[in-house]
NUMISE-637905 format. One record per atom (N, C-alpha, C): residue in one letter; x negated, y negated, z. Coordinates in pm, whole numbers, plus 50000, padded with zeros to 5 digits. Each point is the difference from the previous one (the first is absolute). Layout:
aXYZ...
This chain:
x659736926427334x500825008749917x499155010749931x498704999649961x498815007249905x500165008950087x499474997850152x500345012450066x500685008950075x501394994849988x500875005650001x500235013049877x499744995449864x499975005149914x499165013249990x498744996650032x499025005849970x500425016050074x500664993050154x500075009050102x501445011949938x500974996449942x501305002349935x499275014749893x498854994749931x499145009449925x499685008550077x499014993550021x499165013050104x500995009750055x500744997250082x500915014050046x501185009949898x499484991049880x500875011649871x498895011549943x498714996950056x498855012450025x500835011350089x500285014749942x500215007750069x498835008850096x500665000750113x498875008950099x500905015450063x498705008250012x500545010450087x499794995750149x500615010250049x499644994550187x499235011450059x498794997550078x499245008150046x500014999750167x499205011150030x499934997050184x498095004849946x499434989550071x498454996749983x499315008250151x499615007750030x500085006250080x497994994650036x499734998550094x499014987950089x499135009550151x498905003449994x499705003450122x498784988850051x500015000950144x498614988450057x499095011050028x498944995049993x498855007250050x500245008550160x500914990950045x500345010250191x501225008849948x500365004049883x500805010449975x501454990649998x499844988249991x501464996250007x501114995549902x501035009549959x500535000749864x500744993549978x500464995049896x501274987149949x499965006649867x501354988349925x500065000649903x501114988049943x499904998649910x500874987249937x500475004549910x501354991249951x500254999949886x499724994349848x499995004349919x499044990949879x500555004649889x499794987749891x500655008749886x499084991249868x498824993950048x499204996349929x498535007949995x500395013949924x498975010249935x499895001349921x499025003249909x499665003549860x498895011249952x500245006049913x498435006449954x499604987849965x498355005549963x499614987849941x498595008449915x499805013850052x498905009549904x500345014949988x499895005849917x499695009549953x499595010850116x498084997849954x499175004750025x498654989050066x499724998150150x500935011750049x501224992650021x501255012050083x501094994650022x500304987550095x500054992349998x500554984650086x501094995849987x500714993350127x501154992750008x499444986350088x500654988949998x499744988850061x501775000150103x499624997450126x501144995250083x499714987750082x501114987549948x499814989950123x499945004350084x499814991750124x500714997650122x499654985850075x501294994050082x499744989150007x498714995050146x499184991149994x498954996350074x500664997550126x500624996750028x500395000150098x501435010350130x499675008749905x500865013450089x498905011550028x500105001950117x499445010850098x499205008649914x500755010849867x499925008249928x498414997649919x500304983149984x498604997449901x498755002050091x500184998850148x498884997650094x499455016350006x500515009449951x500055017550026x499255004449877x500904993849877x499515005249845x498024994550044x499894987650031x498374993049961x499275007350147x500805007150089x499215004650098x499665014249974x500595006749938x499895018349955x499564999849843x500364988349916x499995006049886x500715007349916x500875008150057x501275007649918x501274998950051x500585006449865x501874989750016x500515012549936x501145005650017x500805006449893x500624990949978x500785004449850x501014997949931x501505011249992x500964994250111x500865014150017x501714997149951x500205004849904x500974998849872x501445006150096x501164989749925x500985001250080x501285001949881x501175012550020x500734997049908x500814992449971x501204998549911x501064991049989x500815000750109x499985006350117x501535004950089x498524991950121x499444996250047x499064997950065x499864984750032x500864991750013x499994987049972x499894998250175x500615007450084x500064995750127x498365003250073x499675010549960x498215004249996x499384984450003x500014997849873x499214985649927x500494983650135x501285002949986x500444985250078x499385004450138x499655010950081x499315006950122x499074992250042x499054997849870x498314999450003x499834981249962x500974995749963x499734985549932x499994992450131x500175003350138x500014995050118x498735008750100x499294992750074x499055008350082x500435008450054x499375012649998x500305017350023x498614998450096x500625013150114x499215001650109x499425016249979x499005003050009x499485016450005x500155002450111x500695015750028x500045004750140x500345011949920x498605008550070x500195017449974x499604996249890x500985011449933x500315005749872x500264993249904x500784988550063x501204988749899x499244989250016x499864988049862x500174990549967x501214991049998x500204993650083x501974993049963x501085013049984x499805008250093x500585009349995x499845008949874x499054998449930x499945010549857x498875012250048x500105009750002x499155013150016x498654999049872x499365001650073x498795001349906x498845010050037x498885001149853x499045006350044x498934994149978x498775004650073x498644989149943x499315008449873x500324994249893x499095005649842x498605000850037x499475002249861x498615008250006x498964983550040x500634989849964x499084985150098x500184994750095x501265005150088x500484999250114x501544993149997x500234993549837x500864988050038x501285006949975x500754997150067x501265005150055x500885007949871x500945014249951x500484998949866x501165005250038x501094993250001x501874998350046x500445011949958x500575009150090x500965016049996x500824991349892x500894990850025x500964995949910x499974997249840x498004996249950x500524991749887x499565019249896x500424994049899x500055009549899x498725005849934x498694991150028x498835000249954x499234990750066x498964999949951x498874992350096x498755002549930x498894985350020x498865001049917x499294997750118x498525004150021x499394992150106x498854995849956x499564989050041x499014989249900x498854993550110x498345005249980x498844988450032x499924989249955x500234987350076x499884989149952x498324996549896x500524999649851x498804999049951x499694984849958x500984993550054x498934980549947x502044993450067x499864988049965x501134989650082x499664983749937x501214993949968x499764987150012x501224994350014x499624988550042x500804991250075x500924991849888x501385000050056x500964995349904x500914994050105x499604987350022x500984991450045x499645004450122x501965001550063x500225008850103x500235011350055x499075003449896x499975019550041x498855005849919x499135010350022x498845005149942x500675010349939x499335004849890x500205006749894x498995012850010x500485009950061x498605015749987x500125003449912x498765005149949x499925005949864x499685020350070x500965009350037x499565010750040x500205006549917x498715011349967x499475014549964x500915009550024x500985007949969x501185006950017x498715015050008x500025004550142x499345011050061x500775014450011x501274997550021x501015011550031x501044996749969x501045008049995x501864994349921x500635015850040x500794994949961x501355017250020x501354993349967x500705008850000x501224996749908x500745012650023x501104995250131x500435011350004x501505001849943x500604995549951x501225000049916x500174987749872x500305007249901x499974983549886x501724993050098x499744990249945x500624988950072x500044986749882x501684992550033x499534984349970x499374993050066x499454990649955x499424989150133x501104989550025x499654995350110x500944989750076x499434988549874x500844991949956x499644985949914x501204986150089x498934991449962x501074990150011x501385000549938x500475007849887x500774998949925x501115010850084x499405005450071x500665010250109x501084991650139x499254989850044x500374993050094x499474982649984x500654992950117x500314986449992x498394992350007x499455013850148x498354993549998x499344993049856x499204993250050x498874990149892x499224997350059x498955004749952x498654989950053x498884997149858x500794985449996x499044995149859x500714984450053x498954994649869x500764983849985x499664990350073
């Protein structure tokens, strides 16, 4: 029952929903969905993004080193549910999403509203999924926007 409970908590933590955008060293692009990001400095600027150890995406982030962070609005929920299932790169598109390669190569979505792109600067291991700690290198922001939240749609990933 404790963890049942515990779990009941945990998902009353609100999250935004992201598309984590992933290249491999042979140029090969992905991206996931995620909604466990945070700042975490100042100066310099840092964000930390899971991802879980055992999906494709994590094998790309520890092989290149860089990940964006690519921001999705409130009307964008079908974007997000896209990426929470394995997406194939071909061409242009990720899971059918159009993209471009940012200034570290890793993929940054025509669709989302903004985008950070981040050198992995340190990582640790949390459970079942590693935790990057990336250096925010480049960003743009091309329209203000809401973000997609759990509070937007039924998705959850907590608990």
């Amino acid at each position: 029952m404790e963890d049942q409970t515990r779990s009941e908590i945990l998902k009353t933590i609100p999250y935004g929903f992201y598309i984590t955008g992933v290249i491999g060293g042979d140029g090969e692009a992905n991206g996931f969905t995620t909604c466990w990001v945070s700042q975490v400095s100042f100066e310099p600027q840092q964000i930390i993004v899971a991802a879980r150890k055992d999906h494709h995406s994590h094998d790309l982030i520890e092989d290149s080193g860089v990940f964006s962070v690519n921001f999705l609005d409130s009307e964008q929920e079908d974007l997000a549910r896209r990426f929470t299932e394995p997406v194939q790169h071909e061409g242009e598109t990720v899971g059918g999403a159009e993209f471009v390669a940012g200034e570290t190569g890793a993929p940054i979505f025509d669709e989302a509203f903004a985008h950070l792109e981040c050198r992995v600067a340190g990582k640790m291991e949390a459970g079942d999924h590693t935790v990057y700690l990336g250096e925010v290198v480049a960003s743009n922001l091309k329209r203000p926007a809401d973000i997609l939240t759990d509070l937007d749609t039924p998705m959850e990933y907590g608990g």
